[in-house]
N, C-alpha and C positions, 0 to 999 in steps of 0.2 A: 504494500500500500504506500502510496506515495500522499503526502499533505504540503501541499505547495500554497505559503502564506505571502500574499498580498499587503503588504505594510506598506503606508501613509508615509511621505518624506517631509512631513510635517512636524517637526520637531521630533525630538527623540522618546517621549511617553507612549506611544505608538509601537514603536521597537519593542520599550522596555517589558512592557506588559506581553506581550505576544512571546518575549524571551522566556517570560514566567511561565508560559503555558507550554512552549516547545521543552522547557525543562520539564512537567509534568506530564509530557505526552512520550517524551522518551522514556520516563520511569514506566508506563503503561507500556509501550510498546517498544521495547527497543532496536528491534528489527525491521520496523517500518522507517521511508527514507524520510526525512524530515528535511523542508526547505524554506527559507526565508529568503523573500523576492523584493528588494527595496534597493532607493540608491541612499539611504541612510548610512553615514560613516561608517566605514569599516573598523575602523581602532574602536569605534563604540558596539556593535554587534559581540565583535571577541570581547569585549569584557563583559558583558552582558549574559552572554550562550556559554563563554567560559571554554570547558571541556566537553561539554553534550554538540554531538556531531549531528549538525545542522548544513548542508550545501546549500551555498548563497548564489542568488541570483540580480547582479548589478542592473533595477530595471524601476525608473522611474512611473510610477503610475499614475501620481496626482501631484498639484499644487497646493490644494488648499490653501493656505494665507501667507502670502510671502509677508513678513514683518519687516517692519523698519530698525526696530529695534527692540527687546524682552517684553514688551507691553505696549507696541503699536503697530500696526498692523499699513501696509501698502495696495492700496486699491489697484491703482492705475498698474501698475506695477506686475498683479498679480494677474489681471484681465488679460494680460500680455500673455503673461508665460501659461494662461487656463488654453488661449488661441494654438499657441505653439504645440503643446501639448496634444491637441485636438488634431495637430498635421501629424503628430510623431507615432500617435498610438497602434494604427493599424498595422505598421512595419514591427515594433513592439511587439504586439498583440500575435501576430504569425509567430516569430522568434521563439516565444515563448511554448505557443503551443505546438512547433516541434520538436522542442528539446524536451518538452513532456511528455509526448508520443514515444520518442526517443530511448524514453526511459522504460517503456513496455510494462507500465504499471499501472492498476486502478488508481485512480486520484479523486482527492476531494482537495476544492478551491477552499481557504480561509481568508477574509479579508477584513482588512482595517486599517481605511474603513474607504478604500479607493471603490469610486463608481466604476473603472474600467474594467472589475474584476468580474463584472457582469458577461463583458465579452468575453472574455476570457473561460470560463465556466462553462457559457451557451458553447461556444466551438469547440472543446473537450467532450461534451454532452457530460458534465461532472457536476454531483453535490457542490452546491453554492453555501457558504457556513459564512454571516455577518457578524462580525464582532467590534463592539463600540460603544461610546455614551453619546456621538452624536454622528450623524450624517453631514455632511458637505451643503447639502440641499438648505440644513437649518443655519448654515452659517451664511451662505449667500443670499438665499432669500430675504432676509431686514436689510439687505444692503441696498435692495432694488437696482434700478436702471438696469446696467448692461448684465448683473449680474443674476436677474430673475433667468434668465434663457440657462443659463446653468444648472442654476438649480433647479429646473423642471428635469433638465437631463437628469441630473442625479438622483432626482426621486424616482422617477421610469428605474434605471437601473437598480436601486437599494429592493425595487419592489419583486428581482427577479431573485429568490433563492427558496433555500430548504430551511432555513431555521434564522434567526439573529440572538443571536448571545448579547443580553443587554448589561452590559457593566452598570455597576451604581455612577450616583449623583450626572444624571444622563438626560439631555433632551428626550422630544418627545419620539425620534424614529418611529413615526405610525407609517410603518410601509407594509401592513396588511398579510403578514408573514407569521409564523408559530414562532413562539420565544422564551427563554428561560433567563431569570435573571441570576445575577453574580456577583458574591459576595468582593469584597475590595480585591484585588488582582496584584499579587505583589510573589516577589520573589522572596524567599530567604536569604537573613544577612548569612553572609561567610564571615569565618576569622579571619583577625587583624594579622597584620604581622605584629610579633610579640615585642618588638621594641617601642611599636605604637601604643600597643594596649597599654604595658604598663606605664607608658608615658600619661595617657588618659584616664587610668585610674587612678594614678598618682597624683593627680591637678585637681583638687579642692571644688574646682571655680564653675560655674552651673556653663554647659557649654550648649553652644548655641549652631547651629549648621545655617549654613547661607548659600542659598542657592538657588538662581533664576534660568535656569534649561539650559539651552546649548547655546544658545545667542549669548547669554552672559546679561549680565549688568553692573556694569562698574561703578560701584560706591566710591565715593573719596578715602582713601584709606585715612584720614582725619577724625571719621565720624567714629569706628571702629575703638578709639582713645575714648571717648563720651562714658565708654562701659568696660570700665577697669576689670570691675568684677566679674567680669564673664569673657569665656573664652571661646572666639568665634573660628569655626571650621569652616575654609571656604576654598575651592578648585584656586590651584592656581594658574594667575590669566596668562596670555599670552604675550601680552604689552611689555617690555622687558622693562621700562622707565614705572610700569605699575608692582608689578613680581619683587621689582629692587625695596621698593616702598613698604609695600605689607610683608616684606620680608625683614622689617626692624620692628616691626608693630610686636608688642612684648605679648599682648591677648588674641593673638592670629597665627593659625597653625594652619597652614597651605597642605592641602591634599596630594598626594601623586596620580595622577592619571590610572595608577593599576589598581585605582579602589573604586567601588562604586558608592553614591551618598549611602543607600540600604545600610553599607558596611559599617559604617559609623554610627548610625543611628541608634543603637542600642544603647551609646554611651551620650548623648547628646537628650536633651530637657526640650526644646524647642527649635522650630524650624523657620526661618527669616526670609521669604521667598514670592514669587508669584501664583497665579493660580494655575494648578497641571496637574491631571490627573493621576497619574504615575505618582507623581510627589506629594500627594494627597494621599494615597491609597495605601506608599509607603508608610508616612506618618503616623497614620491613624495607624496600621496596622503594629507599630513597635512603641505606638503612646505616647508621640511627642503634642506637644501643645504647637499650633499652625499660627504665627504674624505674617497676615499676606497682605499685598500689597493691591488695590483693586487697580481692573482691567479694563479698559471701555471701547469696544469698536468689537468685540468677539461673542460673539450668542453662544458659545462653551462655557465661556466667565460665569455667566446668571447661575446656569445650573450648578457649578461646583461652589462658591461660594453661596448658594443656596443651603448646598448637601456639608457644604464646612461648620454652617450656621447649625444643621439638623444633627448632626454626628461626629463634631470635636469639638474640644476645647481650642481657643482660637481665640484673638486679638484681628481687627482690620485695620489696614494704614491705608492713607492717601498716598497719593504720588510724592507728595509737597514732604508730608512727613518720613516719610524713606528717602529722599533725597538730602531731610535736614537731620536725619539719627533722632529721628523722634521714634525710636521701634517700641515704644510702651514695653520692654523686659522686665522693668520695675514694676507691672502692674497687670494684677491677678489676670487669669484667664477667663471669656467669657465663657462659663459651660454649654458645653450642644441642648440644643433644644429637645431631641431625642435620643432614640438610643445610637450605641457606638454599630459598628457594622462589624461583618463575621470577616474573617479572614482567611477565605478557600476557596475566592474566585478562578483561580491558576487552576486549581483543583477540579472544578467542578466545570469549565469552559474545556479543558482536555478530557474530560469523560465523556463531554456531549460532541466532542467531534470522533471521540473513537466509537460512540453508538453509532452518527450518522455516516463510518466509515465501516463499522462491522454492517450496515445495512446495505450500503452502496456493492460491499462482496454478496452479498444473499442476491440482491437482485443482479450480480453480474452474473 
């Protein structure tokens, strides 16, 4: 059996989550071949998939929002590369489906959460399995103008499958389809290396993780000084005149690229970041308390800081006050409005693609 996943090159939450499932689908199955089909970084899949033997496939399928930068999003911009896209797919779309013929095996399509994977699917004649909290369709649509014509496309195609796997804190994806929903999607942390750990058990000081996706967001390392007493965990950037900077900061301990945030987070109180569902799903699931930063121009925003409001402890910041170190760390957490959410969506989204693949053999 072959599972060839369709991944979003829309930020890396997309990746992360589907790494969680391909890690629990290879514990299910480990003889079936497992593929992941993105043009999402490669240095970020291997540390993600790790050791679980995953064949990649370098294949762009969507745009979804090109950003200007961690928290603003490019219209014009993105209308461009949705046209280009639209030229490129059909050659794409062949490509792919003879390297999967190729492979002389039943297959079921996974996707997340590209509308092209609709084509893709139909010309396989294969199980279509949707996986996401939101569709393309619900992002374009409040945009209007050029961008309604898209989003009709994409709701036609979201409306062609066998099932949708709904993650929590999730628009409303009414695309007319059978569906099971899914507890927070997250991977487990791995160990540190041991000279980190005890570094980190060793520091008194409440620490704090900071971290705004793969685009980044460059704080002034100034503000950082504002909170002596806590010690902030943050990737380090690639700016060498920033790296030199927060590399004298006494409360800032720069990460290496061969950890992923999960990894840390068992030892960290709270998380200082934008809204992302991955990094929500993380959190809640190891119990950090959530300071996010709100978001405006993305119809994803509403629903997770909706689902932040209902199921964590959590603080909200403006823009103004993240850019001035007003992170409120001094000041208690709001409690979730409800309850906390279960932690086995990885779990429970790799069972229901091995059903809809143990069915796919009975009727072949």
């Amino acid at each position: 059996m072959l599972i060839y996943v369709c991944v979003s090159t829309h930020g890396y939450g997309h990746a992360a989550r589907q790494a969680a499932v391909l890690i629990q689908l290879h514990r299910l199955r480990p003889d079936w071949h497992l593929v992941i089909s993105s043009s999402v970084d490669e240095a970020f899949l291997a540390l993600v998939l790790r050791d679980v033997p995953v064949s990649r496939r370098s294949v762009r399928w969507d745009v979804g929002m090109l950003q200007a930068d961690a928290l603003g999003i490019d219209q014009q911009a993105t209308l461009q590369a949705l046209q280009q896209l639209e030229n490129d797919l059909p050659k794409r779309v062949q490509r792919e489906v003879d390297w999967i013929r190729s492979q002389d095996s039943q297959c079921v399509v996974v996707a997340d959460i590209p509308p092209a994977a609709a084509e893709l699917a139909r010309q396989l004649s294969a199980p279509l399995v949707w996986m996401g909290n939101f569709g393309w369709d619900e992002i374009y649509a409040p945009l209007g103008g050029a961008f309604l014509a898209w989003a009709d496309r994409a709701t036609s195609a979201y409306q062609c499958g066998s099932l949708l796997l709904r993650c929590p804190l999730s628009l409303a994806m009414d695309w007319s389809l059978p569906e099971q929903a899914l507890g927070l999607v997250s991977a487990d942390p791995r160990s540190l290396p041991l000279d980190l750990e005890r570094r980190l058990r060793a520091d008194v000081r409440k620490k704090v993780l900071v971290g705004f996706g793969g685009l980044g967001f460059a704080l002034r390392p100034d503000l950082f000084t504002r909170w002596p007493e806590r010690l902030f965990l943050l990737p380090a950037p690639q700016d060498s005149r920033l790296l030199e900077q927060l590399a004298q900061i006494s409360n800032v301990l720069l990460l290496p690229e061969t950890l992923r945030f999960l990894d840390v987070m068992p030892f960290c109180d709270r998380l200082l970041g934008k809204p992302g569902f991955s990094s929500f799903c993380e959190a809640m699931a190891c119990g950090l308390g959530l300071h996010v930063v709100e978001r405006q121009g993305f119809a994803e925003a509403s629903a997770l800081m909706n689902g932040l409001r209902r199921h964590a402890a959590h603080r909200i910041l403006t823009r103004q006050s993240l850019e001035q170190g007003d992170w409120k760390l001094d000041q208690p957490l709001e409690p979730a409005a409800g309850e906390p959410l279960k932690a086995a969506g990885a779990v429970q989204a790799a069972e229901a693609i091995h059903l809809v693949a143990a069915n796919t053999v009975k009727q072949g």
